[in-house]
Structure formats: structure tokens, C-alpha cells
Short mmCIF file of the C-alpha atoms (twelve columns), coordinates in Angstrom:
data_MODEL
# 
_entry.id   MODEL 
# 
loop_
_atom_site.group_PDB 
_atom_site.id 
_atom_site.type_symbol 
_atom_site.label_atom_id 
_atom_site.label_alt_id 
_atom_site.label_comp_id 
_atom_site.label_asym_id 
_atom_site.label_seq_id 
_atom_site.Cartn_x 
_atom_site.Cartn_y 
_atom_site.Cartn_z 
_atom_site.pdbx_PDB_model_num 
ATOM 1  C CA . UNK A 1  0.618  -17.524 21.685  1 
ATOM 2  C CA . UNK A 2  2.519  -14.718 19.721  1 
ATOM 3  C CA . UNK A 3  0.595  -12.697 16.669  1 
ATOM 4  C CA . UNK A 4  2.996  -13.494 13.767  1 
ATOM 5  C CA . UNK A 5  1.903  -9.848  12.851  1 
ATOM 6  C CA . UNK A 6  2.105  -7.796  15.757  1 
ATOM 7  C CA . UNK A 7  4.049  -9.943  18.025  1 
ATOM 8  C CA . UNK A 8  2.311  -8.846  20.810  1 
ATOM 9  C CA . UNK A 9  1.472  -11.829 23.493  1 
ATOM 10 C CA . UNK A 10 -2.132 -13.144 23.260  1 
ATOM 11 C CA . UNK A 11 -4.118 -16.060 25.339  1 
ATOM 12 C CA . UNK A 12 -3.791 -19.630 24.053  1 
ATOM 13 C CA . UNK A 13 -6.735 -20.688 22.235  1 
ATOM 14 C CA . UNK A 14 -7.637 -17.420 21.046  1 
ATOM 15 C CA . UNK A 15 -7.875 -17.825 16.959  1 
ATOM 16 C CA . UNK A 16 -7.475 -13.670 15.854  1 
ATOM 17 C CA . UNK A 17 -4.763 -11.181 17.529  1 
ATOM 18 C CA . UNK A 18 -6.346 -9.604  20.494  1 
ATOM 19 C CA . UNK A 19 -4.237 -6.771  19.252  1 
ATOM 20 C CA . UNK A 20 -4.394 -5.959  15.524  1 
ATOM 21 C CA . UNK A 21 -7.014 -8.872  14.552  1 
ATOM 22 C CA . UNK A 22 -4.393 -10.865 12.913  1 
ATOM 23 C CA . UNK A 23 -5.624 -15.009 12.797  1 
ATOM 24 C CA . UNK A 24 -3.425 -16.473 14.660  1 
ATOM 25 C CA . UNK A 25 -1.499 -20.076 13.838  1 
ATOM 26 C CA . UNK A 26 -2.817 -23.220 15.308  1 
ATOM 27 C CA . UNK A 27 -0.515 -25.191 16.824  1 
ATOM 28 C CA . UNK A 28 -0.143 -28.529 15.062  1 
ATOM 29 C CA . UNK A 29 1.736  -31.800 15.888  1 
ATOM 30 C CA . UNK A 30 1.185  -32.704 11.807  1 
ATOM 31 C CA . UNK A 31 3.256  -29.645 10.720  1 
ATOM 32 C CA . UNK A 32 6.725  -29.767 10.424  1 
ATOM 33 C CA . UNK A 33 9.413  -26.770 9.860   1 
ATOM 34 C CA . UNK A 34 9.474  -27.019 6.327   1 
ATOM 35 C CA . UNK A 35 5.792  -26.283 6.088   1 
ATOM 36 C CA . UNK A 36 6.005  -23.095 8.421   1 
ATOM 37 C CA . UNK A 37 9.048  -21.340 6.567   1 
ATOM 38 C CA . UNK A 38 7.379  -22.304 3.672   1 
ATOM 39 C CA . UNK A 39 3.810  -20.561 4.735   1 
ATOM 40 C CA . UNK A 40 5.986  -17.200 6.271   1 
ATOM 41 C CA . UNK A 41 8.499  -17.312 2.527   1 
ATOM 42 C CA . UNK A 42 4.752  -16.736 1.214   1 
ATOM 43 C CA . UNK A 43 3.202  -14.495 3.658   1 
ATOM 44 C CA . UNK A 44 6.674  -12.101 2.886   1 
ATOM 45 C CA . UNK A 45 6.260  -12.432 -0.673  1 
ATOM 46 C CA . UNK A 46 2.300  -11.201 -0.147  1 
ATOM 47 C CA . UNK A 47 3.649  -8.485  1.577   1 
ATOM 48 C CA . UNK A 48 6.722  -7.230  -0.549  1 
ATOM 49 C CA . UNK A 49 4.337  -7.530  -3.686  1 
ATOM 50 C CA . UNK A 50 1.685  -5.624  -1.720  1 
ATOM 51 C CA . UNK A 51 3.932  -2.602  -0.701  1 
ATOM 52 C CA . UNK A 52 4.907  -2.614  -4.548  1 
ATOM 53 C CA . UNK A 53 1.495  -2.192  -5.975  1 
ATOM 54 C CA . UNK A 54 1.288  0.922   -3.338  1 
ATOM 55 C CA . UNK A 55 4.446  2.219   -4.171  1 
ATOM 56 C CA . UNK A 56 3.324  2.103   -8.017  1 
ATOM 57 C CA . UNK A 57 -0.062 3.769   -7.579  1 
ATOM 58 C CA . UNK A 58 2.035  6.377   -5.550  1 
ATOM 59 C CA . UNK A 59 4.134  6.507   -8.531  1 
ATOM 60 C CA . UNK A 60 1.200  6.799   -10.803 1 
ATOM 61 C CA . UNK A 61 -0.433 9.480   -8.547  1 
ATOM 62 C CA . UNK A 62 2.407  11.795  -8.959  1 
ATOM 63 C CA . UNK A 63 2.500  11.827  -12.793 1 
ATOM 64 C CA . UNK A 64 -0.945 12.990  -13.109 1 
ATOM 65 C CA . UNK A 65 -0.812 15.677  -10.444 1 
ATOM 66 C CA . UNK A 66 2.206  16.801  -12.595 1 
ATOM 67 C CA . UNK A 67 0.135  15.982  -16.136 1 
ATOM 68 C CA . UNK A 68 -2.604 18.245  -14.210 1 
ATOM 69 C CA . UNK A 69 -0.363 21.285  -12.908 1 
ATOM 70 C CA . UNK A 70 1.130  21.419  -16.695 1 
ATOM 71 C CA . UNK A 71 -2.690 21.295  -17.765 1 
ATOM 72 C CA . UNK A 72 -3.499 23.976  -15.888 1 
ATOM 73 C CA . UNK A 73 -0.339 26.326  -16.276 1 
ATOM 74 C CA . UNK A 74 -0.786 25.979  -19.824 1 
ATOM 75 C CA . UNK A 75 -4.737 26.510  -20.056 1 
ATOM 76 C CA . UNK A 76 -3.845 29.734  -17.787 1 
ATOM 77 C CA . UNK A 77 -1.080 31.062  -20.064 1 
ATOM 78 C CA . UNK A 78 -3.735 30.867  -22.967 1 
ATOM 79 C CA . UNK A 79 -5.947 32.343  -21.528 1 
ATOM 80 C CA . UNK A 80 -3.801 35.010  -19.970 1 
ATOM 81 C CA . UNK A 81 -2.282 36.100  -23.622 1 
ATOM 82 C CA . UNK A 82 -6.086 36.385  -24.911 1 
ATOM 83 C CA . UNK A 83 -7.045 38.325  -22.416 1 
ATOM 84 C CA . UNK A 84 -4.402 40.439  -23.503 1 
ATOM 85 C CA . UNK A 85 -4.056 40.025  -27.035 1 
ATOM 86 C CA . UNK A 86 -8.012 41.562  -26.520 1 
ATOM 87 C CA . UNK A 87 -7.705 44.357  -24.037 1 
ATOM 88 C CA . UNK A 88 -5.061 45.643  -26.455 1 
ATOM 89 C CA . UNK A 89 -6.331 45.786  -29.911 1 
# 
């Protein structure tokens, strides 16, 4: 049996990927094609809206490491012209 995931090779009879843990499909004489490119159209769809959700915290991430750096370089320019607005008076 092949891991839909992986695609590595595993024993028949074995119910999770040997490999990467993956369950693995159960052979059924019930099921016809329509119901398996159905099930993998919906395992893709998991996926694709699953790498978008990462790519938008990644997104998010990035703005406030920016937000922060401006933060800082501004708090440190402040500061910088007090201390010197001080040391000269």
C-alpha cells in the first residue's frame, strides 16, 4: 500500500505510514472513483488553505518586527537628543 502523503511503499494491512505516520486508505470494494477524487479535491484544499494561514502569520510576523524596529529607532532618537539637549545646556 502507498502513503498518499509520503508515497513511500508500506505493508498491506498496516493502517498509519510506517514512514511519516500518515493513516493510510482502506481499500474498499463500496468506493467508487468519484468518492476518492472527491476525498483528495478536499485533502488539497486542506492543504492549500493550510499553507495560506502560514503564509499570513508570516506576513503578520514581519509587520510587527518592522512596527518594533521603528519603535525602537524612534524611542532611541528621543532619547539620544535628550541626552544631548542636557549635556549641553
Amino acid at each position: 500500500m502507498i502513503c498518499p502523503r509520503c508515497g513511500k511503499e508500506n505493508p498491506e494491512g498496516n493502517e498509519f505510514c510506517f514512514y511519516c505516520g500518515a493513516k493510510l486508505k482502506v481499500e474498499s470494494s463500496d468506493m467508487d472513483d468519484s468518492d476518492t477524487f472527491e476525498t483528495i479535491g478536499k485533502k488539497e484544499k486542506t492543504v492549500k488553505n493550510k499553507a495560506m494561514q502560514t503564509r499570513k502569520k508570516s506576513v503578520i510576523k514581519k509587520a510587527d518586527v518592522k512596527r518594533n524596529n521603528l519603535i525602537i529607532m524612534i524611542g532611541s532618537l528621543l532619547l539620544l537628543s535628550a541626552i544631548l539637549y542636557f549635556t549641553l545646556l
